[in-house]
C-alpha positions as CSV (number, residue, x, y, z in Angstrom):
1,X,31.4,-15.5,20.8
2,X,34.2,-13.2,19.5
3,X,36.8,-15.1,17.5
4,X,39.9,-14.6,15.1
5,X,38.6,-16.7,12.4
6,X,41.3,-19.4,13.3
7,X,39.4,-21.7,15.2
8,X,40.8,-19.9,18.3
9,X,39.7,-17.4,20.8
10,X,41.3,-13.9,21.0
11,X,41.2,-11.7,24.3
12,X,37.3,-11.7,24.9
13,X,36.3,-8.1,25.1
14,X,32.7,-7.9,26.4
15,X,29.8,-5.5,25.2
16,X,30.1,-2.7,28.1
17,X,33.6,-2.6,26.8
18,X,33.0,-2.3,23.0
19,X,30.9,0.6,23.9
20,X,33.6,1.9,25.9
21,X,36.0,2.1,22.9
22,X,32.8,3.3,20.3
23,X,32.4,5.9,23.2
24,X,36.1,7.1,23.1
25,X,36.2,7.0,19.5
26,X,33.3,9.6,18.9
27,X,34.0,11.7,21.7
28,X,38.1,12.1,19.9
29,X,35.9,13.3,16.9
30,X,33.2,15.2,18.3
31,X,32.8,18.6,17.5
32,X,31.1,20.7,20.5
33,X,30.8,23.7,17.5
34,X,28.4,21.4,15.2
35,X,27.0,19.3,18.6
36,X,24.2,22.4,19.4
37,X,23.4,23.3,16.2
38,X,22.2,19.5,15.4
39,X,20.4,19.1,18.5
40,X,18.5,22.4,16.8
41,X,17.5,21.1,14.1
42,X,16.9,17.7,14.7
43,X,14.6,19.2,17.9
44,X,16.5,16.5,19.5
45,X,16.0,15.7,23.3
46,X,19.2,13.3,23.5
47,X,22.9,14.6,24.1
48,X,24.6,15.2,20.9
49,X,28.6,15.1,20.1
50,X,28.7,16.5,16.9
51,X,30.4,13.5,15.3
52,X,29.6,13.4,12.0
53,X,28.1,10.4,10.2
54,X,31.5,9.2,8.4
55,X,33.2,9.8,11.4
56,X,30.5,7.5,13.6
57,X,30.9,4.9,10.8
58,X,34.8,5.1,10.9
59,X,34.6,4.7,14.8
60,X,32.6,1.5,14.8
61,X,34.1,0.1,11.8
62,X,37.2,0.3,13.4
63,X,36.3,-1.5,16.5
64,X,34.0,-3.9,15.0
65,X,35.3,-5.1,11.8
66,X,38.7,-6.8,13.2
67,X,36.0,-8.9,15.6
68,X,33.9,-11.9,14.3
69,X,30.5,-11.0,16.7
70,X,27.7,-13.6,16.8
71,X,24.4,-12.5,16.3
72,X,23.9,-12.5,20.0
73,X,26.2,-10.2,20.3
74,X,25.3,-7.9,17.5
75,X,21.8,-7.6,18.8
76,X,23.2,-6.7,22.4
77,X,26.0,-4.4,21.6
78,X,23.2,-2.6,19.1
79,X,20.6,-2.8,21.8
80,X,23.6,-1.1,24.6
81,X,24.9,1.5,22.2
82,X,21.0,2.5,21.6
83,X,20.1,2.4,25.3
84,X,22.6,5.6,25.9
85,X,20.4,8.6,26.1
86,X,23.8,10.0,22.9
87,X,22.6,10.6,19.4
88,X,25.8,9.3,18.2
89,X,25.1,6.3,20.2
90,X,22.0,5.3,18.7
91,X,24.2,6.0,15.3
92,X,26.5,3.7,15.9
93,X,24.2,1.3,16.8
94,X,23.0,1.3,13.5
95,X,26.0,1.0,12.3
96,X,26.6,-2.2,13.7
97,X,23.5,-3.5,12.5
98,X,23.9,-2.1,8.8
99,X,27.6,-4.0,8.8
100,X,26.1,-7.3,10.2
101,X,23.1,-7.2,8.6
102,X,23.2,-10.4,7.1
103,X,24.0,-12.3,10.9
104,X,20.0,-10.6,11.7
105,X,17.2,-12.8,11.8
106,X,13.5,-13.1,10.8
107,X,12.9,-12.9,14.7
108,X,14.9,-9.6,14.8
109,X,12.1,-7.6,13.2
110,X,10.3,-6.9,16.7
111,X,13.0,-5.2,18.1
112,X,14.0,-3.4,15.2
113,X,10.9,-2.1,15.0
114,X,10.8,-0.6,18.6
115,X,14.2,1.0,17.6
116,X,12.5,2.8,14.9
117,X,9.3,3.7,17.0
118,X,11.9,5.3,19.4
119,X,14.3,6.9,16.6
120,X,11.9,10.1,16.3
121,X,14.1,11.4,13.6
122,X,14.9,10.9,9.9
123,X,18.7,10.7,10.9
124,X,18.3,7.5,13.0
125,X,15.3,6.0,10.9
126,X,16.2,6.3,7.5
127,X,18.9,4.0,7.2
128,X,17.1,1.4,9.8
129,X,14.6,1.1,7.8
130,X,16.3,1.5,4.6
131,X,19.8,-0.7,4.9
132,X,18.6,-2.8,7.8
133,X,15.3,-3.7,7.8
134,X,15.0,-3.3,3.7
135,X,18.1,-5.8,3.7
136,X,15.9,-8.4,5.8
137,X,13.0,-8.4,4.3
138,X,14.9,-9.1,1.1
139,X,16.4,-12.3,2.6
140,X,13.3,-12.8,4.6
141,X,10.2,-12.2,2.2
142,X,7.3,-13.1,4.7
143,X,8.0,-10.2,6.5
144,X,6.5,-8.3,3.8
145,X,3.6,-8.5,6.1
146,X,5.3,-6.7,8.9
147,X,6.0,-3.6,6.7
148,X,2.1,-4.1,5.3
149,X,1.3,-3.7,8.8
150,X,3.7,-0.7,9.5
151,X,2.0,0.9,6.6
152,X,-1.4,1.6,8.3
153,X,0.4,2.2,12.3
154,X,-0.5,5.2,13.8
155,X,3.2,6.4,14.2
156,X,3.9,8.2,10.9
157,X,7.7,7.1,11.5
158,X,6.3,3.3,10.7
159,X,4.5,4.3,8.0
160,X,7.8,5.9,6.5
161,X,9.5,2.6,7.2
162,X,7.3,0.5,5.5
163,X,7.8,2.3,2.0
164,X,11.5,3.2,2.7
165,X,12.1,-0.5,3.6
166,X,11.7,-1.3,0.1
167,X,13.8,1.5,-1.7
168,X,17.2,-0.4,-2.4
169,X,15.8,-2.7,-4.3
170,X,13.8,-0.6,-6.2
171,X,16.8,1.8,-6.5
172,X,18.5,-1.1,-8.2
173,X,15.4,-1.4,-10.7
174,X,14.1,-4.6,-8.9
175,X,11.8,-5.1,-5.5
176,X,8.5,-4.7,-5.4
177,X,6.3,-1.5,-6.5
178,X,3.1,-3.1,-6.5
179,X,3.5,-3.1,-3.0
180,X,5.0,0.3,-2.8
181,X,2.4,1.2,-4.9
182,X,-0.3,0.1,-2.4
183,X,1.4,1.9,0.4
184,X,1.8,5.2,-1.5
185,X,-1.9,5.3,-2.4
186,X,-3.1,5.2,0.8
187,X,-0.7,7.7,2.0
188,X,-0.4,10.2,-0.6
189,X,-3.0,12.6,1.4
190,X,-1.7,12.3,4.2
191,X,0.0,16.7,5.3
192,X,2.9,14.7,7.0
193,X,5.6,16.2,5.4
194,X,8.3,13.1,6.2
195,X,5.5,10.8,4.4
196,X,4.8,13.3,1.6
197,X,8.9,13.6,1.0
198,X,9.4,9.8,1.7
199,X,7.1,9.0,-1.3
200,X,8.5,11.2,-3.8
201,X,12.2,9.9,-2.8
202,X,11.3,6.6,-3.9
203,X,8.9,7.6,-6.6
204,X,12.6,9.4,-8.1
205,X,14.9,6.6,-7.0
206,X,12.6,3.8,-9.0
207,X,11.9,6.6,-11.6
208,X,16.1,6.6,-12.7
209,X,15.7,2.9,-14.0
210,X,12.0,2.7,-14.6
211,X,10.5,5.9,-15.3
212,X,8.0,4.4,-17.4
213,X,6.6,2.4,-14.5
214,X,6.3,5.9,-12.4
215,X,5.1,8.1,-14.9
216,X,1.9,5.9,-15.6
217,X,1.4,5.1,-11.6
218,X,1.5,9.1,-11.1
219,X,-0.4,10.3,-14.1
220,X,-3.8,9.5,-12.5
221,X,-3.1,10.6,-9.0
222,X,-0.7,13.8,-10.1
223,X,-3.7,16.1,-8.6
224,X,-3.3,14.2,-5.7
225,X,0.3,14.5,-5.0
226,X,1.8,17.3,-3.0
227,X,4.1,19.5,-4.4
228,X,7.4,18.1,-2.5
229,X,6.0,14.9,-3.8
230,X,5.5,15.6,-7.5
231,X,8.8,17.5,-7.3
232,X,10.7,14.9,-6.2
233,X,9.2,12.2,-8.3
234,X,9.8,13.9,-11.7
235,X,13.2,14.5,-11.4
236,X,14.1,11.7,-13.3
237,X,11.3,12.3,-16.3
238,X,12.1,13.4,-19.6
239,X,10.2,16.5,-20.8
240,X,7.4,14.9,-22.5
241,X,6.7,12.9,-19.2
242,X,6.7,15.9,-17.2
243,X,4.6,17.9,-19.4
244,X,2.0,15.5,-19.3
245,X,2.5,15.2,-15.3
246,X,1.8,18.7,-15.1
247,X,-1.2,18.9,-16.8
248,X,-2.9,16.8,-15.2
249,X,-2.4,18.1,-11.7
C-alpha cells in the first residue's frame, strides 16, 4: 500500500495512474530531434521519445520517491511501465526497480529474467542485470545458480547478464571472479561482440583494484581473447603487465 510514513494513508494513487504522471513527465522532456536517431541505432522496434537517461531517472524519481510502494506494487508498476510498447517506458521501469531494489525478492528473479530476455538492447539490459539483478544476488547468494544457468542460455543477452550481474561487486574489489572466471572461459570464443565487449568491461573494472588477479587469469588465454576484449581488459595494467599480455597473444 502507498503510505506517508506516519502510520497514515495519503490519497491512494493506483499504478495506471503512476504511469500516467511517468508518462507526462517524459513526454515534457522528450526530444522528437534525438527520438529517430536512437531508434537508429539501437535498431529498435518500440516507439522512442528521445528522453534522455537522467531525464527518465529525474521523472520517476520524482513521482516515486515521495511514495512508500510495497513490493507488490513495485513489481506491478515495473511490470505496467514495461508492458508499453515506449523505450522510455521500459526505462523507467528499471528505474523503479534500481531505486527499490532492496524491497525485490529471491522469487523476483523469474520475472526479471523475462524482462531481460525481452530487453533486446544493451540500453535496457545493462543496468537490469547490472544494478538490479547484481544487487539481488548479492543479498540473495543461491541465486548464483540462476546466473550459472544464464551463463550457458542460448540468448546471448542471458549470457551477458550472468557475468554483468556480478560486476559491482567486483568493481568495488570484492564478489566473486572465480565465478566470473568460469563464465568468461567458456565464453571468450564466442564472435558475439556484446559478449566479447561484456568480458573485457569487467575484466577492466576488476582489473582498477586487482590487476594482479586479471593479469594472471588473462596471461594464458591472451591468444584467445579478442581484440575488443584484450583492449578493454588492459586498460588498467601497468606497462610491464601489458607487455607481457602482448606477447603472448
Amino acid at each position: 500500500m502507498l503510505d506517508d510514513g506516519n502510520g497514515t494513508r495519503p490519497a491512494q494513487a493506483s499504478v495506471p495512474e503512476l504511469v500516467e504522471r511517468i508518462d507526462e513527465g517524459l513526454r515534457a522532456r522528450s526530444r522528437p530531434e534525438r527520438a529517430a536517431g536512437e531508434k537508429a541505432y539501437l535498431k529498435s522496434s518500440l516507439e522512442h521519445y528521445g528522453t534522455s537517461v537522467p531525464a527518465v531517472r529525474a521523472v520517476v524519481l520524482e513521482v516515486i520517491k515521495p511514495l512508500h510502494l510495497g513490493h507488490d506494487e513495485v513489481v506491478a508498476l515495473a511490470e505496467a511501465l514495461w508492458a508499453t510498447p515506449v523505450h522510455e517506458h521500459r526505462q523507467a521501469a528499471v528505474e523503479v526497480l534500481e531505486f527499490h531494489v532492496h524491497d525485490l525478492q529471491a522469487t523476483d528473479i523469474d520475472a526479471l529474467e523475462r524482462l531481460l530476455r525481452e530487453s533486446r538492447t544493451w540500453a535496457l539490459s545493462d543496468s537490469l542485470a547490472a544494478s538490479v539483478v547484481g544487487s539481488l544476488v548479492e543479498r540473495e547468494p543461491d541465486l548464483t545458480t540462476t546466473l550459472d544457468r544464464w551463463s550457458t542460455d542460448e540468448d546471448f543477452w542471458l549470457r551477458r547478464a550472468a557475468m554483468l550481474a556480478l560486476l559491482l561487486a567486483l568493481r568495488r574489489g570484492e564478489g566473486d571472479f572465480e565465478r566470473f572466471g568460469r563464465y568468461a572461459d567458456a565464453m571468450l570464443d564466442e564472435k558475439e561482440f556484446f559478449i566479447r565487449k561484456a568480458i573485457g568491461w569487467v575484466l577492466r573494472d576488476t582489473a582498477r583494484k586487482r590487476p594482479g588477479m586479471v593479469f594472471e587469469w588473462l596471461l594464458p588465454r591472451a591468444h584467445r581473447a579478442s581484440g575488443v576484449t584484450f583492449r578493454e581488459a588492459i586498460k588498467p595494467m601497468d606497462d610491464a603487465q601489458r607487455a607481457a599480455l602482448m606477447a603472448a597473444r
